[in-house]
ROMI-594011 format. One record per residue: x, y, z of N, C-alpha, C in turn; residue in one letter. Coordinates in steps of 0.001 Angstrom, whole numbers, padded with zeros to 6 digits, always signed. Atoms other than C-alpha are relative to their C-alpha. Example, Ala and Ser with C-alpha at 12.3 -4.5 7.8 and 13.67 -1.06 7.14 Angstrom:
<nodes>
+000890-001190+000000+012300-004500+007800+000900+001200+000000A-000820-001190-000060+013670-001060+007140-000770+001090+000730S
</nodes>
This chain:
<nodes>
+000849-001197+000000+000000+000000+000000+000884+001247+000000X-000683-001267+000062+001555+003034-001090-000530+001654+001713X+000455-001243-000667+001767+006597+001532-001221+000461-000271X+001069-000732-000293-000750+008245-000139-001810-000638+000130X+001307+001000+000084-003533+005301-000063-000400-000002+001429X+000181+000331-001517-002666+005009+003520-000565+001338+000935X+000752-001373-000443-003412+008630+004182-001085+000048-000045X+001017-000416+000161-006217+008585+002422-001136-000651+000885X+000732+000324-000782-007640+006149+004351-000217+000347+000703X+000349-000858-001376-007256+007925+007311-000394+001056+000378X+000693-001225-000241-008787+010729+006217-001259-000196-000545X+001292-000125+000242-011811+009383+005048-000411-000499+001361X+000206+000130-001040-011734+007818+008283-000382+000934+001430X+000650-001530-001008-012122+011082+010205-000785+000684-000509X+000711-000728+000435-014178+012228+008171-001467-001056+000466X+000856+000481-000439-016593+009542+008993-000401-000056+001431X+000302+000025-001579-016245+010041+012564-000616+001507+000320X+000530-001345-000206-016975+013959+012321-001558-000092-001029X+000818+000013+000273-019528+013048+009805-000601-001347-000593X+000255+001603-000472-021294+009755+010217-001428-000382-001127X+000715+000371+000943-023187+008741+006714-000872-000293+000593X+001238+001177-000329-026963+007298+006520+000862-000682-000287X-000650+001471-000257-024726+004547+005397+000209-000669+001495X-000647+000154-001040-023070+004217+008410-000974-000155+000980X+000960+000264-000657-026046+004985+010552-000435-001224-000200X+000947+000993+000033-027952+002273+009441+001317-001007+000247X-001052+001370-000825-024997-000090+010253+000042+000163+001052X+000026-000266-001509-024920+001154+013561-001240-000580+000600X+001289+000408-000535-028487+000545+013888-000421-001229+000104X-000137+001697+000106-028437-003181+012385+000562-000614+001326X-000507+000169-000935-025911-003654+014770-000616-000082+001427X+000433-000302-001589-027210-002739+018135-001394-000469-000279X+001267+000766+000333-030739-004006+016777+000067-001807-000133X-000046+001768-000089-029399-007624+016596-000014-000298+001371X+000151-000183-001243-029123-007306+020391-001193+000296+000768X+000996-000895-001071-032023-005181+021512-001281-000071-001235X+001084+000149+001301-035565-005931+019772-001405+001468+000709X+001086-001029-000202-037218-002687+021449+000451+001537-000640X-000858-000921+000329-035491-000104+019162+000408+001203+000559X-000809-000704-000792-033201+001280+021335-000514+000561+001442X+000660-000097-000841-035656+001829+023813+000642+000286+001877X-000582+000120-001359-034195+000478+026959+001349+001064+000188X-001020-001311+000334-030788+002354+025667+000003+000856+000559X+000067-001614-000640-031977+005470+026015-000649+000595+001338X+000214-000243-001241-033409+005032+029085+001091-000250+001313X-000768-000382-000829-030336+004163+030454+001093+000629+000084X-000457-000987+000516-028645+006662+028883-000192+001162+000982X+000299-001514-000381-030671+009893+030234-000544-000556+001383X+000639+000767-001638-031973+007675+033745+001334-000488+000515X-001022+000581-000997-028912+006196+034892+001322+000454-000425X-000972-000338-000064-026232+007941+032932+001251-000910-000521X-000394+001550+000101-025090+004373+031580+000817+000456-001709X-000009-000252+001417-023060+005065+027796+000837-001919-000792X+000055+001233+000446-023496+001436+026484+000862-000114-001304X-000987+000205+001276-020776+000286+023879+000239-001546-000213X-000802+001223+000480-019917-002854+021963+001711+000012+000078X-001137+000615+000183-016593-004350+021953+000590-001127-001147X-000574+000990+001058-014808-006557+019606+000524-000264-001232X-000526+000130+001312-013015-007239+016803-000702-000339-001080X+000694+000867+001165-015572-009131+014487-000901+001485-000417X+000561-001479+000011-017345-005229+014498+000300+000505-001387X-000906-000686+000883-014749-004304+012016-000604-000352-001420X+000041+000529+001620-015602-006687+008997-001854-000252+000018X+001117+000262+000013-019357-006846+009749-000945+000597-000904X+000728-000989+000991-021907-005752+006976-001456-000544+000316X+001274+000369-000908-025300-004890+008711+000021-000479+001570X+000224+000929-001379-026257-007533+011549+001349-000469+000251X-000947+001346-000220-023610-009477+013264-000593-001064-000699X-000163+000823+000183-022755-012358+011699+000235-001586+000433X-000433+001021-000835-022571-015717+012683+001303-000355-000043X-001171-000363-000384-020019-016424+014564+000814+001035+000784X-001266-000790-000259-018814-013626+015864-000375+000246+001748X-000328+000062-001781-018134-012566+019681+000322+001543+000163X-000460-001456-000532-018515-009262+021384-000291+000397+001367X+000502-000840-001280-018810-007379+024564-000793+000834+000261X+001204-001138-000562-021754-005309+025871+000947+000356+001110X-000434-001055-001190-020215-002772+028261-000727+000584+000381X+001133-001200-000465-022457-001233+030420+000687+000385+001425X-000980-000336-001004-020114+000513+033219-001165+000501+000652X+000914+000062-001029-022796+000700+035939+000719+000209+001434X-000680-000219-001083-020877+002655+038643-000793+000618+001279X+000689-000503-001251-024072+003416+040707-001263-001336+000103X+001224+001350+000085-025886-000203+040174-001342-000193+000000X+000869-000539+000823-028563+001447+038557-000688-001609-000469X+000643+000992+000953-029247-001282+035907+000103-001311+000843X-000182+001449-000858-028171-004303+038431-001401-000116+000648X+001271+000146-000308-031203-003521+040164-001494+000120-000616X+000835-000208+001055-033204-002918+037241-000058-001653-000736X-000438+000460+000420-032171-005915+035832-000912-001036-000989X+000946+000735+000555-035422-007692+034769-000413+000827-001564X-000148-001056+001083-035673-004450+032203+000745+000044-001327X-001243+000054+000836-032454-005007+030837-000195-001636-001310X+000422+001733+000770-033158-009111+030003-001087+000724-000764X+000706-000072+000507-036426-008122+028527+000081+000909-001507X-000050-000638+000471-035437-005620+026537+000809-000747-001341X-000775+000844+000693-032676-008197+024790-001237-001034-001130X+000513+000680+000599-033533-010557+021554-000555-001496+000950X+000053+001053-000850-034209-014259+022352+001425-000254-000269X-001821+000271+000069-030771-015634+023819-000478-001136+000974X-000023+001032-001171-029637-018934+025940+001445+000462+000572X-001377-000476-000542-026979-018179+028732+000537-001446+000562X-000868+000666-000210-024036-020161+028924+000194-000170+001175X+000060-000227-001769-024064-021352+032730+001546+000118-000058X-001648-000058-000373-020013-021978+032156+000466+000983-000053X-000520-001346+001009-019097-019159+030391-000680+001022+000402X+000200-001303-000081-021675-016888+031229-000496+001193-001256X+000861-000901+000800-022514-015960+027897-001123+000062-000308X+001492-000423+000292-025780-014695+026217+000219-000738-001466X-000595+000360+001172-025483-016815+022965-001761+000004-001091X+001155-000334+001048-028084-015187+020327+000050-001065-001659X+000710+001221+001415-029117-016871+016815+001425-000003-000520X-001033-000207+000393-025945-015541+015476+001167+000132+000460X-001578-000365-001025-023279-014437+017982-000430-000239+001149X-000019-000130-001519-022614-014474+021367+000661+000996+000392X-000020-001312-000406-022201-011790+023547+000385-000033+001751X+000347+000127-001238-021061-011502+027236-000399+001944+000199X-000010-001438-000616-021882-008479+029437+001005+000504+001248X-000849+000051-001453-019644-006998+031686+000356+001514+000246X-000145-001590-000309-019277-003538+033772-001224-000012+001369X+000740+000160-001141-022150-004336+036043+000146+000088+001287X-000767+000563-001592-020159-004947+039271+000920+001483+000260X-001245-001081-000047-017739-002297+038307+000960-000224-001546X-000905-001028+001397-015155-000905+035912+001789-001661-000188X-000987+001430-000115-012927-004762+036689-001011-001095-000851X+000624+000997+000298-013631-007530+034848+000862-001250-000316X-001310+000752+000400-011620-011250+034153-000793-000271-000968X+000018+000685+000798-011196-012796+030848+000568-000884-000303X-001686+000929+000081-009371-015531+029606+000844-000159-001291X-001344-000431+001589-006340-015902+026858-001159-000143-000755X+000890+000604+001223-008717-017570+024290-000942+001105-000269X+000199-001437+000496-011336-014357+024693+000110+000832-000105X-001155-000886+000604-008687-012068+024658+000142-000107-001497X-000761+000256+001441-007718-013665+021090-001367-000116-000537X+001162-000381+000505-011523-013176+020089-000683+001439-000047X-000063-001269+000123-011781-009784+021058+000999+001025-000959X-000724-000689+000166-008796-008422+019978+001201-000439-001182X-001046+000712+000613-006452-009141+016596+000930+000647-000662X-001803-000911+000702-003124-007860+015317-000666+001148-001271X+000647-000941+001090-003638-004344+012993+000204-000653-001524X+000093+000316+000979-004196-004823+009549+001154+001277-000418X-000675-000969+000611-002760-001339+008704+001373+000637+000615X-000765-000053-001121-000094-000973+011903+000899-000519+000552X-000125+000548-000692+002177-002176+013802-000417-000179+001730X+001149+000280-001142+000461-003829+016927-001303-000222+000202X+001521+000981+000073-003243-004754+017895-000661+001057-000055X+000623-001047+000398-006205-003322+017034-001564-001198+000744X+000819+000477-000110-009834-004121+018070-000942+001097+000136X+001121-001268+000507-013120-002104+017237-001673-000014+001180X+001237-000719-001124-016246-000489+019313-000956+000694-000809X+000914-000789+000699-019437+000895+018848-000810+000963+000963X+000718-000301-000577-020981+003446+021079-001507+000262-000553X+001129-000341+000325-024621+003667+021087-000159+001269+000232X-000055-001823+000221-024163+007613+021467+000363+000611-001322X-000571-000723+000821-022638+008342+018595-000208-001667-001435X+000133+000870+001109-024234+006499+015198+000930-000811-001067X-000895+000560+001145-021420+004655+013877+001009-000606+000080X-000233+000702-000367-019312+002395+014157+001867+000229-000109X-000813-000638+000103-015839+003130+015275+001604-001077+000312X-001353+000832-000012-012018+001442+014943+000570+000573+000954X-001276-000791-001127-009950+001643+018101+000720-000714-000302X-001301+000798+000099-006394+000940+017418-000128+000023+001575X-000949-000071-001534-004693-000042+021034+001421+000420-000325X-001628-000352+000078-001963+001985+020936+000097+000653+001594X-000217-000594-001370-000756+004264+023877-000993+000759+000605X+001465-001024-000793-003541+006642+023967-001040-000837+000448X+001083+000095-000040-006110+004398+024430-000116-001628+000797X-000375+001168-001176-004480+000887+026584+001128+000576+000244X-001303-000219-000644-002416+000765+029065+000057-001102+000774X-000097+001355-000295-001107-002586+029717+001409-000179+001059X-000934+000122-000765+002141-003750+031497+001236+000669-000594X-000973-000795+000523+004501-002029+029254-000490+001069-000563X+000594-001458+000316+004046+001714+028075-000206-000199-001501X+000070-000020+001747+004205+000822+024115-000940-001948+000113X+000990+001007-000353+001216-002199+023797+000376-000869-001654X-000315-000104+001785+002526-004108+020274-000350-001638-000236X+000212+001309+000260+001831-007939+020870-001230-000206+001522X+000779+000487-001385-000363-010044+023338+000180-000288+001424X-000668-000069-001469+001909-010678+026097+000156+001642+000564X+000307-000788-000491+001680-006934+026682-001160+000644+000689X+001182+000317-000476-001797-007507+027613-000544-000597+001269X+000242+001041-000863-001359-010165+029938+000496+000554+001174X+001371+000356-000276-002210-009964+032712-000803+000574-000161X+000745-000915+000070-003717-007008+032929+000099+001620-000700X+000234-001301+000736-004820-003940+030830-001191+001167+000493X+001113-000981-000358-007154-000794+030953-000585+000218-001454X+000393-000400+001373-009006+000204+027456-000630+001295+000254X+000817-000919-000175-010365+003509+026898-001094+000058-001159X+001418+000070+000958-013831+003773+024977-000591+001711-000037X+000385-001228-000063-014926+007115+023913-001553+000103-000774X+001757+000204+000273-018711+007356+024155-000119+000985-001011X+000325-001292+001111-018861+011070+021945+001153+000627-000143X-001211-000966+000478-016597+013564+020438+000152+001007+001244X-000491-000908-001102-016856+015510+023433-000112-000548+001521X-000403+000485-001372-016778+013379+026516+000909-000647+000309X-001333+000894-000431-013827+011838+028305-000314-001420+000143X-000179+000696+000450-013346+008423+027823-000507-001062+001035X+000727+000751-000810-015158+005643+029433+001455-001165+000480X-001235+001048+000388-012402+003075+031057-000500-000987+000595X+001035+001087-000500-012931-000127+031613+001915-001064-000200X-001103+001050-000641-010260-002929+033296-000239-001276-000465X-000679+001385-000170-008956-006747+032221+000743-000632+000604X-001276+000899-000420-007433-008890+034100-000139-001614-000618X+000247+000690+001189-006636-011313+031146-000247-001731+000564X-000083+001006-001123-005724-014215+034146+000092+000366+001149X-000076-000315-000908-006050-014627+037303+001907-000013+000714X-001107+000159-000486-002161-013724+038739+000254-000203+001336X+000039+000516-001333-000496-015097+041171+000654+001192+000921X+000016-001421-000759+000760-011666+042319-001204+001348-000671X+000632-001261+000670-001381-008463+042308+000551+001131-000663X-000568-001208+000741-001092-005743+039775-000555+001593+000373X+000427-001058-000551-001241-002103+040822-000323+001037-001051X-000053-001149+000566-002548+000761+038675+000407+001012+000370X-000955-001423-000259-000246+004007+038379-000264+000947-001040X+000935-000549+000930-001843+006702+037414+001313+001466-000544X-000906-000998+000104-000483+009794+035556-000651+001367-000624X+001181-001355+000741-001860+013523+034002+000486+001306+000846X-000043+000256+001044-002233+015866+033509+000190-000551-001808X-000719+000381+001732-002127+014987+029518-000279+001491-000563X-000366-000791+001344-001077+017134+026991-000978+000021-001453X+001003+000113+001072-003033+017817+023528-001002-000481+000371X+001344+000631+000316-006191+016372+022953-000755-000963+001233X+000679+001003-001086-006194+013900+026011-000739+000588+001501X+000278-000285-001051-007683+014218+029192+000235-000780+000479X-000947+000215-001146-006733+013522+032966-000806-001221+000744X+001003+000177-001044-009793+012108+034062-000852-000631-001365X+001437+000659+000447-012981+009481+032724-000932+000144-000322X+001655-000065+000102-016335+009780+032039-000600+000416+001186X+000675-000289-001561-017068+009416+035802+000664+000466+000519X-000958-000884-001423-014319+011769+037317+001151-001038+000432X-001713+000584-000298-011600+009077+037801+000990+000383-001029X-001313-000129+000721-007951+008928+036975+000388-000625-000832X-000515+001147+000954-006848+007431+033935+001599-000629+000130X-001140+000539-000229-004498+005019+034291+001106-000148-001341X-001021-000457+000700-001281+005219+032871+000798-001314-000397X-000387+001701+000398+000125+001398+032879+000155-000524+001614X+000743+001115-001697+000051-001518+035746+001761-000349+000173X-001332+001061-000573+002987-002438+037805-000267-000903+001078X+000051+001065-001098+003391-005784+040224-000143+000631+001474X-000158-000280-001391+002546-005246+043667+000493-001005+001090X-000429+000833-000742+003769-007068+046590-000838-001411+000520X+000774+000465-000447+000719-008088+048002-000583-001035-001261X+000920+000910+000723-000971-011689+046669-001116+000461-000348X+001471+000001+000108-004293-011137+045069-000944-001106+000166X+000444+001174-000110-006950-013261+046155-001440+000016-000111X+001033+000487+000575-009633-012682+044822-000777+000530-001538X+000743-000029+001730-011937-012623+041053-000955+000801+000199X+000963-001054+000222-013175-009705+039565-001298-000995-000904X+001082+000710+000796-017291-011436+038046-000734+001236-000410X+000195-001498+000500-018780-008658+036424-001381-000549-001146X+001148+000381+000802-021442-011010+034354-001511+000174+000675X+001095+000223-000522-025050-011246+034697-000324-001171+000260X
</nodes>
């Protein structure tokens, strides 16, 4: 791929994020409609009622045309830092297509994909290697990983590289999977003008605990601080202390 192909991509690419086609819309909408059969309904109620900015996760996002596809695997994030929707929770199910939940796993496994949820409990959640390597797969256009999001705030469906701005894993530059392991932070940016939703992996359970170290102000474009007024973390170092116990964060 020549320089100027690669540019160009990336400027039609901002251009779709400042201005977000009916095309695009209606993929957004497919999307989040394979999930939710009350159009958008519940969403926006916990949107402007609880303050909730609901986003997909996952890599299979990227190559999807329309509905998910079968096959593919994503995350519902719903960062529920006042357990709003936990106690709502009969609302939330109802509001969903028909699904069967995985008692092992924990997932929600619809006609086509499966889906876990996680943010409920808090802003921690575990995964393991294998849906690590379903979420998340090496850039196509980059060096290092890449994996894609969709906020339901903003109509359209959006590519997050993981680079520095946006994980912060055990080393400050994020370029393979063992920089992942154990644990990472992701940032999700619900709109063009709010700070960045974050949300925690711990990819395994370790046999020492990892500490977040935070850092900020930032410079240019970033901000210091979350969605909800926390500190964004900056990357994880080992702590002394054993950890002993599992972040569950499913429904």
């Amino acid at each position: 791929m020549s320089i100027a192909t690669y540019v160009w991509k990336w400027c039609k690419a901002g251009l779709k994020w400042l201005f977000p086609s009916t095309e695009m819309a209606q993929h957004h909408a497919a999307i989040w409609d394979s999930i939710f059969k009350d159009n958008g309904k519940w969403l926006d109620y916990a949107v402007n009622i609880h303050n909730i900015q609901p986003m997909i996760l996952g890599k299979d996002l990227d190559t999807l045309d329309g509905e998910m596809g079968r096959g593919a695997y994503v995350l519902l994030l719903l960062l529920d830092v006042h357990e709003n929707v936990r106690n709502e929770l009969d609302k939330f199910i109802a509001s969903l297509h028909d699904h069967v939940k995985d008692a092992r796993t924990n997932e929600l496994r619809f006609r086509k994909f499966n889906m876990r949820v996680v943010g409920l409990k808090g802003d921690q959640t575990t995964i393991s290697q294998h849906e690590l390597r379903r979420l998340v797969a090496p850039s196509r256009w980059f060096s290092g990983l890449n994996t894609v999001y969709s906020s339901w705030a903003v109509k359209d469906v959006r590519s997050l590289g993981l680079t520095r701005n946006n994980i912060r894993g055990v080393h400050t530059r994020v370029v393979d999977f063992g920089d992942l392991e154990p644990v990472f932070s992701v940032r999700l940016f619900p709109s063009l003008v709010e700070n960045p939703v974050q949300m925690h992996f711990q990819v395994k359970v370790p046999e020492r605990a990892w500490n977040a170290v935070y850092s900020g102000p930032y410079t240019d474009e970033m901000q210091d601080r979350d969605f909800y007024n926390g500190p964004l973390v900056s990357h994880w170092e080992m702590a002394e202390a054993a950890m002993d116990r599992r972040v569950d964060n499913d429904i």
